[in-house]
N, C-alpha and C positions, 0 to 999 in steps of 0.2 A: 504493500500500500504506500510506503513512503514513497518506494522510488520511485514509483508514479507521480506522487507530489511534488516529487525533486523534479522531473521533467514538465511539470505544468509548470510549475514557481518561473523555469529556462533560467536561471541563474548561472552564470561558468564557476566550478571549481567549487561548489557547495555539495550535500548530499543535506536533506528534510531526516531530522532523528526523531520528531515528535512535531503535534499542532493541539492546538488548541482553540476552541472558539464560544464567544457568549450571545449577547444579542447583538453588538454594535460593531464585532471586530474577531478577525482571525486571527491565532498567533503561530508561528511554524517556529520551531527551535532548529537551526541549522548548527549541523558539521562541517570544516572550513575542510579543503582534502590536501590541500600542500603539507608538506613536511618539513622543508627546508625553503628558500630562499638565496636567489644573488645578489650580492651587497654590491648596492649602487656606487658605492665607493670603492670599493677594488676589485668588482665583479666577480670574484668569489663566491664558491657556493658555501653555504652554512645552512646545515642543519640543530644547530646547537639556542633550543628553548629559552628566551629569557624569561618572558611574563606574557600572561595571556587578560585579556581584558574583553568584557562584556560591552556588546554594543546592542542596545534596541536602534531599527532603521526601520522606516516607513515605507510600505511599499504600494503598488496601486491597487486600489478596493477591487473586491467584488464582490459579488449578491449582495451589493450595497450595504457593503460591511468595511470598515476599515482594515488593511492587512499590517500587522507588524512583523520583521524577522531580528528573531532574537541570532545572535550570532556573537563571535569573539571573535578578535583581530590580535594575532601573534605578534612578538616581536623578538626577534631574533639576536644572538651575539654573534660577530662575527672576529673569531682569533685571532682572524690575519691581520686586520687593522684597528682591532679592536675599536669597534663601531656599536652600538646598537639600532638594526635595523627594522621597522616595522614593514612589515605587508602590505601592501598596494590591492584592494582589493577591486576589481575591474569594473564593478558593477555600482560602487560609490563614487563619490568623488569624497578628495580627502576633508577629515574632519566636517563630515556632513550627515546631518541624521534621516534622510531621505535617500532612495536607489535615485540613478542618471533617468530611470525610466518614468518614475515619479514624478521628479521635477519638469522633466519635458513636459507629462501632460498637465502639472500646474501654467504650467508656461504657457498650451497653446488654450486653456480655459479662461483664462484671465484676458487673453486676444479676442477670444471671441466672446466674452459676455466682460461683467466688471471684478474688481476685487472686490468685492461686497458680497458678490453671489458664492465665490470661491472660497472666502475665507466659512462661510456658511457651511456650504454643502462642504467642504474637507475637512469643516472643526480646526483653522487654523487662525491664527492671529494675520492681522493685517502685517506684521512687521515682519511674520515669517513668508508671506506669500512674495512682499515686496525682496525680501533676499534670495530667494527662490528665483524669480523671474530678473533681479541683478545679475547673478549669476550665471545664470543662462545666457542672457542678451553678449556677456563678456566671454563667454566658453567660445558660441558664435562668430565672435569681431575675430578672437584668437586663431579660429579654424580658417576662417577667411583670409585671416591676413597670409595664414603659410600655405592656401591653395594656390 
């Protein structure tokens, strides 16, 4: 049953170990499947555990439920340069509490209706929808400028 979950969620490089869900929200606890890591600093592979840490991320609803993934984000020692490196996880963007897929569709909902209706319907604050759609607009300029 999970894996099936794990291939609906399409997430790269997770696996679903549990879900849960009440009236208003689903929750899926995810497994991260790297072991190791390349240190962006000496390109090194390391596999050597530092500390692992809990992240709630928000992802996009469905059967008009909010989705949360429970997940942890490793971070790594690297001996050769003695670095500690954290994971890069493909499907966030860093130090963000929503998936890149999430934030898109905040992004193209606020274009086509107002933030009023979006902060509504997703249960967010105005201040997060406007960082959300900041964000965005600048990922865009970025992608543009190096096409």
């Amino acid at each position: 049953m999970e894996e099936n979950l794990s291939n609906l969620l399409d997430l790269p490089g997770v696996t679903v170990e549990s879900w849960d869900y009440s009236d208003s929200s689903l929750s899926f606890n995810l497994s991260i499947l790297i072991s190791g890591i390349h240190c962006p600093y000496c390109r090194k592979y390391t596999t050597q555990l530092h500390q692992v840490r809990p992240i709630l991320v928000r992802d996009l609803p469905t059967f008009a439920k909010q989705v949360h993934l429970n997940l942890t984000r490793c971070q790594f020692y690297c001996r050769f340069c003695q670095r500690y490196v954290t994971e890069q996880l493909e499907f966030i963007n860093w130090r963000r509490k929503y998936t890149k897929r999430y934030e898109e569709m905040i992004y193209y909902l606020v274009h086509n209706s107002s933030f009023e209706k979006v902060t509504k319907q997703e249960d967010l604050s105005i201040e997060q929808v406007n960082n959300i759609v900041n964000l965005f607009n600048h990922e865009e300029k970025t992608k543009m400028a190096f096409s």
